[in-house]
C-alpha positions, 0 to 999 in steps of 0.5 A: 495540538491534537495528533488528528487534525496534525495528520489531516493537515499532511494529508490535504497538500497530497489529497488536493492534488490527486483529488484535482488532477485531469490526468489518469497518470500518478504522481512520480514514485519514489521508493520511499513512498512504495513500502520498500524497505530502506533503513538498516536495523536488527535483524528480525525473529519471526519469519511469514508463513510456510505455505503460500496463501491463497488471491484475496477474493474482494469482500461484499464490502467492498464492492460499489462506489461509496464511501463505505466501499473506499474503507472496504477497498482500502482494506481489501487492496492491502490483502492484496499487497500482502499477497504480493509481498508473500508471493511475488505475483504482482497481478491482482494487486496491479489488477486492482490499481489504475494503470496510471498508479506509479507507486503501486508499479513500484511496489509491485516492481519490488515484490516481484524480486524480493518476496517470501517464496523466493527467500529474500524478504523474511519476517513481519512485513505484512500489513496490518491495517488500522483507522482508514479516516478522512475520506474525501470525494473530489468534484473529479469523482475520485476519493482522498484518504488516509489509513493507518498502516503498521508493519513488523521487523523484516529483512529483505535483498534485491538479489541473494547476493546483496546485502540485506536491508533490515526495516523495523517495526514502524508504523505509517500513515498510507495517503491514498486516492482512489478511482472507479472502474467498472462500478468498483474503486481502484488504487488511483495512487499511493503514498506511504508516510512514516509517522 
């Protein structure tokens, strides 16, 4: 069976259901879902960059509400969790996101006591966004899709007492549907999906 149409069919149950709902509240989070790290592996090698980086600025592709601007976002939207993730400042990627977006509170829960300023997330967690594919406008005016999202070996802790988890490089399917606000998509709700 083509790999494809494999994940299409994952992704249509989660897509429908955000695509069809009235509501601006997101489905439930589950840390499985934000991108926290949950599994115990090899430590890794590499460690993130010394100095900080700088708020990702939203590129011209980005901006508007066509399907073209959902692939730009999309891209644009994990710079920002990249951001966060490198930081702890939460902000522009909450900025960015429908307040209704549980998983994105999550991750932003998350990354605001483990990130790379203060120590206790080390290594390759940055995203790397691959195919963003099967974008989809509902009658509800939001948008379903999918993108690929590959992350390396990294360590992180809640606190610098606890023990560590270690995620390995792993590769993830991103189910994500976006929302307008102001002429532009936000993160309406997300869902990371290991493949």
């Amino acid at each position: 069976m083509n790999s494809r149409r494999t994940r299409m069919a994952a992704c249509v149950p989660f897509l429908t259901a955000v695509l069809a709902a009235c509501s601006t509240a997101g489905p439930e989070a589950g840390s499985a879902n934000t991108g926290a790290p949950s599994r115990n592996n090899p430590t890794p090698s590499s460690t993130s960059a010394a100095s900080p980086p700088s708020v990702p600025e939203r590129p011209d592709s980005a901006n508007g509400l066509s399907l073209a601007a959902a692939e730009g976002f999309v891209r644009y939207y994990s710079s920002l969790l990249n951001y966060a993730s490198a930081t702890g400042n939460a902000a522009p990627m909450l900025g960015a996101s429908d307040p209704g977006c549980e998983n994105c509170k999550g991750y932003a829960d998350f990354v605001r006591k483990s990130n790379g300023a203060n120590g206790l997330m080390k290594g390759d967690y940055a995203e790397r966004v691959g195919e963003v594919a099967e974008l989809v406008q509902g009658e509800s005016g939001r948008v379903g899709g999918s993108a690929t999202i590959q992350v390396g070996l990294y360590v992180s802790r809640r606190t610098p007492t606890d023990t560590p988890f270690t995620s390995k490089a792993t590769t993830y399917t991103r189910e994500f549907a976006l929302s307008a606000r102001s002429a532009n998509w936000v993160m309406y709700e997300m869902k990371l999906v290991e493949r």
